[in-house]
C-alpha positions in Angstrom: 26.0 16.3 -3.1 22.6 15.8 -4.2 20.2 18.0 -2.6 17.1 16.7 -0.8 14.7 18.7 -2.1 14.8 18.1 -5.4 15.3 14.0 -4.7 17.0 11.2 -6.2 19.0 11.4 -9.7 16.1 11.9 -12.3 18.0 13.3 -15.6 21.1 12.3 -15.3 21.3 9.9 -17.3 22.0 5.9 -16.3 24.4 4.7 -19.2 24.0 2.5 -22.1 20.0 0.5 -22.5 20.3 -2.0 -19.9 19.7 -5.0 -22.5 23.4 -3.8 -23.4 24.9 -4.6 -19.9 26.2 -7.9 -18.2 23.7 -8.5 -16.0 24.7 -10.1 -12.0 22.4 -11.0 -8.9 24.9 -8.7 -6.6 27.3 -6.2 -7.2 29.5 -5.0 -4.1 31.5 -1.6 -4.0 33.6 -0.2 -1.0 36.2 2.1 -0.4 35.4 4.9 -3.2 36.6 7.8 -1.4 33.8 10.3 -3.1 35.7 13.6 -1.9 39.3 12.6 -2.0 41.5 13.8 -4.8 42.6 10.1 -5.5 39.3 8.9 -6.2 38.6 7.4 -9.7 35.1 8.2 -9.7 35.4 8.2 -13.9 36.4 4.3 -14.2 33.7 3.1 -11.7 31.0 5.7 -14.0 32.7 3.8 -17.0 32.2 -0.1 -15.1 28.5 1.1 -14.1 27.5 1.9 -17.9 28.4 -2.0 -18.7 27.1 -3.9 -15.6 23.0 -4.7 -14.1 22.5 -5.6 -10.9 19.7 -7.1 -8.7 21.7 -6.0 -6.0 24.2 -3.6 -4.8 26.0 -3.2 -1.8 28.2 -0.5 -0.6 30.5 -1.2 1.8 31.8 1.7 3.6 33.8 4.7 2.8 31.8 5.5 0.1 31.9 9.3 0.8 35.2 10.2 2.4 34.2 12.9 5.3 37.7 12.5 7.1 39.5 13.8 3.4 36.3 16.8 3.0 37.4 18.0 6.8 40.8 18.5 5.7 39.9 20.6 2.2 36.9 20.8 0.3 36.8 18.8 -3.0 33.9 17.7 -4.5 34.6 18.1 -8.3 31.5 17.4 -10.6 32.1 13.9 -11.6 32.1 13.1 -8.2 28.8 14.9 -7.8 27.6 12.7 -10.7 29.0 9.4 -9.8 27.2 9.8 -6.6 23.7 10.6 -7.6 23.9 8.1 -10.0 24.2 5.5 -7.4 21.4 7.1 -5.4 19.4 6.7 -8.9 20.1 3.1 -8.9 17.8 2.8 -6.0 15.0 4.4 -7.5 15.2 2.7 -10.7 14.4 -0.6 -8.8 17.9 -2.3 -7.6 17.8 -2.7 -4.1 20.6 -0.8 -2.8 22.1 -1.4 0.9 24.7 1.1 2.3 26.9 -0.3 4.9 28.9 3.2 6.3 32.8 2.6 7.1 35.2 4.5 9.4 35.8 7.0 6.8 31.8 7.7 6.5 31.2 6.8 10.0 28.9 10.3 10.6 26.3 8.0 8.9 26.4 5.2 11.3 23.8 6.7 13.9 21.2 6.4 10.5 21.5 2.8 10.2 18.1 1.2 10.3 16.8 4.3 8.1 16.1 4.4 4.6 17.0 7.8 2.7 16.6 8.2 -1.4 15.4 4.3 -1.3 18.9 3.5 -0.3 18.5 1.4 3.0 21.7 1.9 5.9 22.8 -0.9 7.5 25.5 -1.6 10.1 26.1 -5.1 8.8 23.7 -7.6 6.5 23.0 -10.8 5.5 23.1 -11.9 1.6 21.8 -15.3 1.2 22.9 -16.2 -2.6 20.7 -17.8 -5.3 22.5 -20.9 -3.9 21.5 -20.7 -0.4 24.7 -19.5 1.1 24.5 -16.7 3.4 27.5 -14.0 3.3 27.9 -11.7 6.6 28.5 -8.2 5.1 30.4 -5.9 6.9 33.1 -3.2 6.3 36.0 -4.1 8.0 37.0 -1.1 10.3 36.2 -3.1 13.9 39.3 -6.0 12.6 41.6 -3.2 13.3 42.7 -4.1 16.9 43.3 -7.3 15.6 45.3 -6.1 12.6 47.7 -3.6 15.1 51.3 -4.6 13.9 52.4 -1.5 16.8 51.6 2.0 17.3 55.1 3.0 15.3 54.6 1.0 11.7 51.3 1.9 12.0 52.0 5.5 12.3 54.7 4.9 9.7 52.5 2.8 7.5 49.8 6.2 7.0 52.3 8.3 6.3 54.3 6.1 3.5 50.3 5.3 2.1 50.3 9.0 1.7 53.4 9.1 0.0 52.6 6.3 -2.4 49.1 7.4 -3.2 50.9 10.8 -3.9 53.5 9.0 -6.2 50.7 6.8 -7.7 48.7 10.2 -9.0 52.0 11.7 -10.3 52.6 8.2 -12.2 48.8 7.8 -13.5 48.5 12.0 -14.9 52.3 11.2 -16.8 51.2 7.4 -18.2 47.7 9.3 -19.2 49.5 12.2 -21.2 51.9 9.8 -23.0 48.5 7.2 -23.7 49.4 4.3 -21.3 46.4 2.7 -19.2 46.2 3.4 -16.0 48.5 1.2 -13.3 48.4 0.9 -9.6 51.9 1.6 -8.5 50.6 1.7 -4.8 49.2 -2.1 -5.4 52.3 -2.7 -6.7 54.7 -1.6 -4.2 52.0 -3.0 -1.5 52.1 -6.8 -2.3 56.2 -6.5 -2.3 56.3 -5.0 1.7 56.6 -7.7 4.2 54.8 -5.6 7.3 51.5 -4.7 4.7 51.5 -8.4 3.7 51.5 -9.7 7.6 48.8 -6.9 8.4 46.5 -8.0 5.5 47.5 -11.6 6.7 45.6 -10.3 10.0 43.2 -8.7 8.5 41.5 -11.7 6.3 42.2 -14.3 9.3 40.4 -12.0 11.7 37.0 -11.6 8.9 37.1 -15.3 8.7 37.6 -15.6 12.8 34.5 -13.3 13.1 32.2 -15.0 9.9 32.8 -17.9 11.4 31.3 -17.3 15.0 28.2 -16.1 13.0 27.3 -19.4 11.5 28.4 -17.6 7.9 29.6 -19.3 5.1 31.5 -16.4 4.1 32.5 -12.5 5.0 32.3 -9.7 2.3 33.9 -6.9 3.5 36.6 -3.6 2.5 38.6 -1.4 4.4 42.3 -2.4 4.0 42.0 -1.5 0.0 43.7 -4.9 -0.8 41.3 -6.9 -3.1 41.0 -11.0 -2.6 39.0 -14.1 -3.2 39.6 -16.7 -1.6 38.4 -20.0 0.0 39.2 -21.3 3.4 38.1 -24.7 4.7 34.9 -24.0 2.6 34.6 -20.5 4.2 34.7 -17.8 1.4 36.5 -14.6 2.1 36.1 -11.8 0.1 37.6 -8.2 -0.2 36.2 -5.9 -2.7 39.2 -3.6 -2.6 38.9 0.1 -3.4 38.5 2.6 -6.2 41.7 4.6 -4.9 44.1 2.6 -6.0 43.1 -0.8 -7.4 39.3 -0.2 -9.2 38.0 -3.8 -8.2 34.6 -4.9 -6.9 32.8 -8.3 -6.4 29.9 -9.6 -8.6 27.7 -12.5 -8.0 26.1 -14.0 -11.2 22.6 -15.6 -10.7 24.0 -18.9 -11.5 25.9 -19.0 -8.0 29.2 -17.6 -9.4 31.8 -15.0 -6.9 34.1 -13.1 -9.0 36.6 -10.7 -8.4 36.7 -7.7 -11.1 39.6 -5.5 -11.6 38.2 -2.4 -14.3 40.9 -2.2 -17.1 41.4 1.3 -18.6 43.0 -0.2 -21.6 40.4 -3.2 -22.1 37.9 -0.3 -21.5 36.1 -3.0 -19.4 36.8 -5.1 -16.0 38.1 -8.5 -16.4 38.5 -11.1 -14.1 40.8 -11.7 -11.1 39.3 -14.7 -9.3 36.1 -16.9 -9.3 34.5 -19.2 -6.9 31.8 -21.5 -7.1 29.2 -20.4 -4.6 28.0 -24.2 -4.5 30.7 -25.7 -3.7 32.9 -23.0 -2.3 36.0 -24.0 -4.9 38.6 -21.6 -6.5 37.6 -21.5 -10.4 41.1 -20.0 -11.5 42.0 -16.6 -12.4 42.4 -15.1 -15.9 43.8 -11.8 -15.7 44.1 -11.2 -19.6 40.2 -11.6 -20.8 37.2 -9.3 -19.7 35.6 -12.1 -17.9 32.5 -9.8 -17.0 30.6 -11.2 -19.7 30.8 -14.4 -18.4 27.6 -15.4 -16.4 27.8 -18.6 -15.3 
């Protein structure tokens, strides 16, 4: 991890000239798992060498302290990916760290600023267009989400399995020169109990927006990326960078999009959009790298 005595990321270096990059108001990352042997910490280094942002937020489980108590691994290009994030911060973007359950050891620093990256328990974004967008990671929907002590139980233990499987299937597809593919993702959308729980999940964030006089949530946690509108109420999952490499952007012209990074585009494309003005779905189009788009 980078040490505090000699500071923030200084010579590393921060990817391509920034007049090269798709530039966005907001970026927002969660779920990275710095420290777990699933993380992709290369594709997100890959996505950061093409994007600018204004803003980033990090949404929980950035560094994964429940994986690092269980065996030490904190290969280099984890090392990297995470003082290049802290660099950010001192090269101007205004970077807000939101610790999740996994990273919870950070939550008594909330309120403090370390490395010019400012910890927060929740936050407000108010968008170029007005709209405010509560910011939280996701972990205190969990009593809500309980489907019962034995599928949940069950459900952490087949997750292990598939992220297992899903490592297995991404080292085989790399050596014969596929791109990489989220089995895990896959297999998740098809389960009827994972669907009902995320079901939960997103009507519990909206339930909780809501009560705050939000027009929308931004949060992580569950690893199951989404854009979506409800009632005018915009509800937005970020996903991870275990299994699905997805974030959400926010273009200054008032635009939400949902990126998925595409190891054989070399470059994220777009899941979903919505108009921040008028809180409408714009469509999805899975087969173009929609990141240059800046409307």
């Amino acid at each position: 991890m980078p040490d505090a005595k000699t500071g923030p990321l200084k010579s590393i270096s921060q990817g391509k000239d920034s007049a090269d990059k798709a530039r966005f108001h907001a970026l927002w990352l969660s779920d990275i798992h710095l420290g777990c042997k699933d993380c992709k910490a290369d594709f997100l280094q890959a996505l950061l060498d093409k994007v600018h942002c204004d803003k980033l937020y990090l949404v929980g489980d950035i560094i994964d302290f429940w994986a690092l108590k269980q065996r030490i691994f904190w290969p280099e290009n984890h090392n990297l990916l995470l003082r290049r994030l802290i660099a950010l911060a001192g090269a101007g973007t205004e970077v807000i760290y939101i610790p999740g359950n996994h990273d919870e050891l950070l939550k008594p620093y909330t309120g403090l600023t370390v490395w010019q990256v400012a910890l927060q328990g929740h936050y407000v974004h108010q968008s170029p267009t007005g709209k405010r967008l509560l910011l939280v990671h996701g972990d205190q929907f969990d009593a809500e989400v309980c489907i019962g002590r034995f599928y949940a139980r069950l459900g952490d233990h087949l997750y292990d399995l598939l992220l297992f499987l899903n490592r297995q299937l991404h080292h085989w597809r790399a050596r014969l020169g596929y791109p990489y593919w989220s089995l895990a993702g896959y297999l998740k959308r098809r389960v009827g109990k994972a669907q009902q729980a995320i079901s939960r999940y997103r009507d519990a964030a909206v339930r909780h927006g809501r009560t705050q006089a939000m027009d929308g949530v931004i949060c992580g946690h569950i690893h199951q990326p989404s854009l979506s509108s409800h009632g005018g109420f915009i509800y937005a999952n970020d996903g991870d960078w275990i299994e699905n490499c997805t974030l959400v952007a926010e273009t200054h012209q008032g635009t939400l999009q949902l990126l998925r990074w595409d190891e054989g585009l070399q470059g994220p494309r777009v899941e979903q959009e919505i108009c921040l003005h008028t809180a409408e779905l714009l469509g999805a189009n899975s087969h173009q790298t929609g990141l240059f788009k800046t409307r």
